[in-house]
C-alpha positions in Angstrom: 58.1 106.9 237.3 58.0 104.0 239.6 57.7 104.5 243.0 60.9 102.3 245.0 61.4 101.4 248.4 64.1 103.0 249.2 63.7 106.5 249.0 66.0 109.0 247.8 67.7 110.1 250.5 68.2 106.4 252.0 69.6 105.2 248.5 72.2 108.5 249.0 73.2 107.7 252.6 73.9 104.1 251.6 75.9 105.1 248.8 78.0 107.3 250.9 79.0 104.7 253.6 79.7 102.5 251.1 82.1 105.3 249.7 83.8 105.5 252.9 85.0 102.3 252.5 86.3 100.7 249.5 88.4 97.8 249.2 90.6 95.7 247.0 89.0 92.9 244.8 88.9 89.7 247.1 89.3 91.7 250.2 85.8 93.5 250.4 85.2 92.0 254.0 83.6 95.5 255.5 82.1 96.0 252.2 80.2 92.8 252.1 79.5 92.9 256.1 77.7 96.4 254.7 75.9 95.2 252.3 74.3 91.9 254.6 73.1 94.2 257.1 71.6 96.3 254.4 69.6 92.8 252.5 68.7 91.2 256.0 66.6 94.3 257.0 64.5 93.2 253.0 61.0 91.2 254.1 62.2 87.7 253.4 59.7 85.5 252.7 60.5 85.1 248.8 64.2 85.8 249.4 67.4 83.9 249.5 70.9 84.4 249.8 74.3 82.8 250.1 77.9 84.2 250.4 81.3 82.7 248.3 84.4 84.5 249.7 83.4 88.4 249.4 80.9 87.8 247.0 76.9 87.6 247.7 74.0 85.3 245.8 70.5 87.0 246.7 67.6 84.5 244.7 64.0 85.9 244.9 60.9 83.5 244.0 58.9 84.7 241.2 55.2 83.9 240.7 56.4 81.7 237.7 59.6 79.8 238.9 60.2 78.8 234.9 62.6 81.7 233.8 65.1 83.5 235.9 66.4 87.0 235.3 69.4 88.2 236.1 71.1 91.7 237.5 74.7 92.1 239.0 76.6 94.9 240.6 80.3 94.9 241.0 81.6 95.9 244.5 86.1 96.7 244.8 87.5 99.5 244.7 90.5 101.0 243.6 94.1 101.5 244.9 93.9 105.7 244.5 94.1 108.1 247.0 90.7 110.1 247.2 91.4 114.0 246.4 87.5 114.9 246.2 87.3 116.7 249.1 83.9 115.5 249.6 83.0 115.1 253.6 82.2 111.3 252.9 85.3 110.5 251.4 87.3 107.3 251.8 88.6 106.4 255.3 90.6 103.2 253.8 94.0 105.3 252.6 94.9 104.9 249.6 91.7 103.0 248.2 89.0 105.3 246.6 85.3 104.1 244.7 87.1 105.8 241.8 85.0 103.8 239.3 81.9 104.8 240.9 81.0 100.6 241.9 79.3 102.4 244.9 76.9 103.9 242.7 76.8 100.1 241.2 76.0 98.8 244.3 73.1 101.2 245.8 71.5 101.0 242.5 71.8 97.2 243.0 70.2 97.6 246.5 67.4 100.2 245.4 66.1 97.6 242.6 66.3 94.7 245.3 64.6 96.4 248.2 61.7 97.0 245.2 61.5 93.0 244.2 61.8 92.0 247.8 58.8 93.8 249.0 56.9 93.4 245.9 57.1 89.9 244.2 58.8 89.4 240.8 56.8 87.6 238.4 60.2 85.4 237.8 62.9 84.4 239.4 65.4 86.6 240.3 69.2 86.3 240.8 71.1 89.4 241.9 74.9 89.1 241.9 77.4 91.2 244.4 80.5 90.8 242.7 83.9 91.2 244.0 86.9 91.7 241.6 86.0 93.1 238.5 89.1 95.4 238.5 91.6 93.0 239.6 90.8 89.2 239.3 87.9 88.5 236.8 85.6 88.1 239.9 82.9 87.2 237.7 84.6 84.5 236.1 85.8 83.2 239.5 82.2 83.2 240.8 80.8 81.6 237.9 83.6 78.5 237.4 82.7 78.1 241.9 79.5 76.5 240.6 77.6 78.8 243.2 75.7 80.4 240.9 74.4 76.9 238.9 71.5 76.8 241.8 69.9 80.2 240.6 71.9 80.5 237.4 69.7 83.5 235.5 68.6 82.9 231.9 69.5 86.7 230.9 71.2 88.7 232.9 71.9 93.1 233.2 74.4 95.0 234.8 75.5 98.8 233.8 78.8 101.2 234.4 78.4 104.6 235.7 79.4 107.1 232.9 81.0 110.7 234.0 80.4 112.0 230.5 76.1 111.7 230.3 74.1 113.7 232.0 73.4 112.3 235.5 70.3 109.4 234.9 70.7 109.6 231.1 70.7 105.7 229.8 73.4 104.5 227.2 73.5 101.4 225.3 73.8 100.0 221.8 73.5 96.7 219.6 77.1 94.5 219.7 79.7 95.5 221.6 80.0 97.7 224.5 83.2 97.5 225.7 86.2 95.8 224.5 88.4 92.7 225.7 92.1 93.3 227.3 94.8 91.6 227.7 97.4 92.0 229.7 101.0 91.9 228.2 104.1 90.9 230.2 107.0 90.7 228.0 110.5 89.2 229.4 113.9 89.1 226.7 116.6 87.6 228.6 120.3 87.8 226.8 123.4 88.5 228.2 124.9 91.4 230.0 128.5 93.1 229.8 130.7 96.0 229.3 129.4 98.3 226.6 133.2 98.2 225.6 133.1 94.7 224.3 129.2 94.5 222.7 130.5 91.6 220.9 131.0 89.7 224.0 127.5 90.5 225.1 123.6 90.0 224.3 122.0 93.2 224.2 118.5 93.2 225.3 117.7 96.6 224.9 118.1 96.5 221.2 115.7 93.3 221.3 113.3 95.1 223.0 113.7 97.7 221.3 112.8 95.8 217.9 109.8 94.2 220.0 108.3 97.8 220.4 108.8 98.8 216.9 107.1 95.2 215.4 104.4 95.3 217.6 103.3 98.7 216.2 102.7 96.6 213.2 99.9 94.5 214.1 97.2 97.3 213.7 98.2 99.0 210.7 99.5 95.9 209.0 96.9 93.0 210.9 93.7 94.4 212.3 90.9 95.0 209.6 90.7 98.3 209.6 87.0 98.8 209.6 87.7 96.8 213.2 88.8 98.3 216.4 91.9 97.2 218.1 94.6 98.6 220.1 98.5 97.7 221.0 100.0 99.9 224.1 103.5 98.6 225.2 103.4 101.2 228.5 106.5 100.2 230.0 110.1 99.5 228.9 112.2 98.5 232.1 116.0 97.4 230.9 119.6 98.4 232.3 121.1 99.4 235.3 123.6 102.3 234.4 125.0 103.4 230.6 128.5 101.6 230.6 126.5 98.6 231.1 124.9 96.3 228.3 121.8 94.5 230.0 121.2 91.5 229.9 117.6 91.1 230.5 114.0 93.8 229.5 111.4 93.5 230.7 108.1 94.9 228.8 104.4 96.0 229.5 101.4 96.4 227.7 97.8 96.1 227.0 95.7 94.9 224.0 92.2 96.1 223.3 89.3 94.8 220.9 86.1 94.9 220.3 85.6 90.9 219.1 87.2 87.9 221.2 88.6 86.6 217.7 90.2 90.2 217.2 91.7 89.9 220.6 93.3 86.5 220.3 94.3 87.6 216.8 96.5 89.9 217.9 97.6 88.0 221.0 98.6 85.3 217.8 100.7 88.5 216.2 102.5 89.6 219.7 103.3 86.1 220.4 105.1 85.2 217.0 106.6 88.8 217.2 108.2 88.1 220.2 109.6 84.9 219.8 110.7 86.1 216.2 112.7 88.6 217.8 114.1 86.4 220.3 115.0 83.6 217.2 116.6 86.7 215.6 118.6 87.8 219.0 119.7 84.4 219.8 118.2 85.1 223.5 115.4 83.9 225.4 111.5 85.4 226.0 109.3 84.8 228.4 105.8 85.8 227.8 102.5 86.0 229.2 99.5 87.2 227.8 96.8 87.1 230.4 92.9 87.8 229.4 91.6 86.6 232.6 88.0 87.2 232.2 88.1 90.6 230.2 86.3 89.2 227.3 84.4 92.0 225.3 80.9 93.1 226.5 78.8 91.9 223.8 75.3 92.6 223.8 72.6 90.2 223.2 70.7 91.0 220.1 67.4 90.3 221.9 67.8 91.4 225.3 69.4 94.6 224.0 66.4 95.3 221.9 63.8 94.7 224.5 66.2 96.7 226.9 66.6 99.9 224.3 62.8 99.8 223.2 61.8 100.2 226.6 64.0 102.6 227.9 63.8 104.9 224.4 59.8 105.0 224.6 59.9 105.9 228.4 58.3 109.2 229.1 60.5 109.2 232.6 64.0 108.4 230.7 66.4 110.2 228.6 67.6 108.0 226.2 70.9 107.8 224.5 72.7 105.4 221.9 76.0 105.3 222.5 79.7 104.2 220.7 81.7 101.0 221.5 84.4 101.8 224.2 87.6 100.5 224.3 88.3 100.4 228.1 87.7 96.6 229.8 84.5 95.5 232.1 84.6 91.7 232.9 80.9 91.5 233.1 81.8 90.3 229.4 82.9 87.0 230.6 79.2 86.5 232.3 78.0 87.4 229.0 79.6 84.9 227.0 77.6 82.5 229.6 74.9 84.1 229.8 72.9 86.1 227.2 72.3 89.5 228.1 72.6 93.7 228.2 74.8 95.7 229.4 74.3 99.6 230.0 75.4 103.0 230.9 74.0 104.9 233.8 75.1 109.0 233.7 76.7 110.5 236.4 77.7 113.9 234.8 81.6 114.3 236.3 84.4 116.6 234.9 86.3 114.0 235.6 86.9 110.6 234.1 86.6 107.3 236.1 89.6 106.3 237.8 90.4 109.4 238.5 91.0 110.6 242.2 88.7 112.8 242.0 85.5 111.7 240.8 83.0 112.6 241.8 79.3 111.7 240.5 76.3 113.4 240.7 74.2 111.4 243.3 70.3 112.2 241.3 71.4 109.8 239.0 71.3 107.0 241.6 67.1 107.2 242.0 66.8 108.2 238.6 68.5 104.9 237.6 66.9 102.7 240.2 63.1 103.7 238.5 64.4 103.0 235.2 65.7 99.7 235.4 63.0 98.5 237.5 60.8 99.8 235.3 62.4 98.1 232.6 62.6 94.5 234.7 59.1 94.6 235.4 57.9 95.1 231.6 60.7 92.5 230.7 59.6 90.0 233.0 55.4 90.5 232.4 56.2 90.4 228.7 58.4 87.0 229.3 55.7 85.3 231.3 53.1 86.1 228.9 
């Protein structure tokens, strides 16, 4: 096992301050302030950093300056009241580390501290990113142009996972995660008494029809040996029932595994909707937002370096693991940039997002070994 910097028990006090304290993507002020006093305590004489808006850039010299390798950490939180009951809960009301990014970001520190007192034989970019649940922060950072100074050549990153066993590593070939994108569906008729329909533009029936086409496109337009998911998850039309309404207003989400299955069935729910409109004789407004929620696709390479290693390590438990279907915008970096990412277990009862998760705090050194491990061999193999 290799021996870090940070020991144990400073890699669990860090993670529980930056608990304490989660904030909303963009607004991780106290969160980033953290993290700076944490870096500028690092020996410095091979290390670099710069800040854009909550986000930090920390560059490390190699020994050969001809390849540069890659790791990020994402850094928000969540709007969810805590219910743990842990003693180090959150202090910010109503905003909870309920998708374990504090685990993200001491693991993140634990691998740096290593690098910054012992020299990487390459360059070294590591990424604090702000945003990845609300605003693509990744893709925002990378389209800044602060990155193109020490833009990495591969880059890593890894989710926490409630359902391994805490320090277990998961990862697989292809995809990861899948794409979103975010539906926001508007029909806009006519409203009147629901004596005189005929005198009206009903668009509850509209949406209605919207609803029932849309659940079409996978059995009907998705391959089925692909993955790919339609949930409309909120139907908002009417005021009272004597009333015919005049506008609805309809939410969703689409999920897939491949960008050209995503913007397939984008293709389907935009036809459907102005179909229906065409047939209503009413108006739609729609927007279909991907953001930077591509889907997390694994490079072939990098992923079979990364899983060789960590399945022939005596000190890791190794797992292959299944696509999932829930969004990580770390896939936008890796449609940039070619790359792996991974699981980390932290062994919860309860599933992320949830107010009260809460992982299991060995897997934090257990994971900071392993992937320095693994980014050692990487790099000696790369400069060889």
């Amino acid at each position: 096992m290799i021996q870090v910097v940070l020991t144990e028990k400073e890699l669990i006090k860090i993670r529980r301050e930056l608990h304490q304290i989660p904030e909303i993507g963009m607004e991780e002020f106290e969160t980033q302030k953290k993290l700076l006093s944490i870096i500028e305590t690092m020996p410095n004489k091979w290390l670099f950093l710069k800040v854009w808006k909550t986000a930090i850039i920390v560059h490390l010299t190699g020994k050969d300056k001809t390849h540069t390798v890659g790791y990020r950490t994402d850094i928000d939180g969540l709007p969810v009241t805590e219910e743990t009951g842990l003693s180090f809960s959150s202090i910010h009301e109503g905003k909870m580390h309920a998708c374990g990014h504090d685990i993200h970001m001491t693991v993140a520190l634990g691998i740096l501290s290593y690098f910054a007192e012992n020299q990487p034989d390459l360059n070294m970019t590591f990424i604090f990113q702000p945003a990845e649940e609300n605003a693509s922060g990744g893709k925002q950072l990378y389209e800044s142009g602060e990155l193109d100074e020490w833009m990495p050549d591969e880059i890593y990153a890894f989710h926490d996972n409630p359902e391994l066993k805490a320090g277990v590593i998961g990862c697989r070939q292809g995809t990861l995660f899948a794409g979103t994108c975010e539906i926001h569906a508007t029909f806009i008729g006519k409203s009147g008494h629901a004596a005189f329909p005929h005198n009206a533009n009903d668009m509850v029936v509209a949406g209605a029809y919207f609803v029932t086409q849309v659940q079409s496109i996978v059995s009907r337009n998705v391959d089925p040996i692909q993955a790919g998911v339609v949930t409309l998850g909120r139907f908002s039309s009417g005021t009272t029932g004597n009333i015919i309404a005049g506008r609805a207003q309809i939410d969703g989400t689409i999920r897939a595994l491949t960008q050209e299955m995503n913007l397939l069935i984008q293709k389907r729910v935009r036809k459907i909707a102005e179909s229906v409109a065409l047939a209503f004789d009413c108006k739609v407004e729609l927007d279909l937002h991907q953001g930077g929620y591509y889907p997390v696709e694994n490079n072939q390479e990098t992923t079979e370096a990364f899983i060789n290693y960590m399945s022939n390590s005596a000190d890791v438990v190794f797992k292959e693991t299944k696509p999932a279907m829930t969004g990580e915008d770390f896939g936008f970096l890796l449609s940039k940039i070619p790359g792996t990412m991974f699981w980390l277990g932290v062994e919860s009862p309860y599933s992320l997002h949830s107010e009260h998760l809460a992982p299991k705090e060995e897997a934090i050194h257990k994971g900071v070994s392993a992937i320095i491990g693994f980014l050692k061999e990487r790099m000696n193999l790369i400069g060889k």
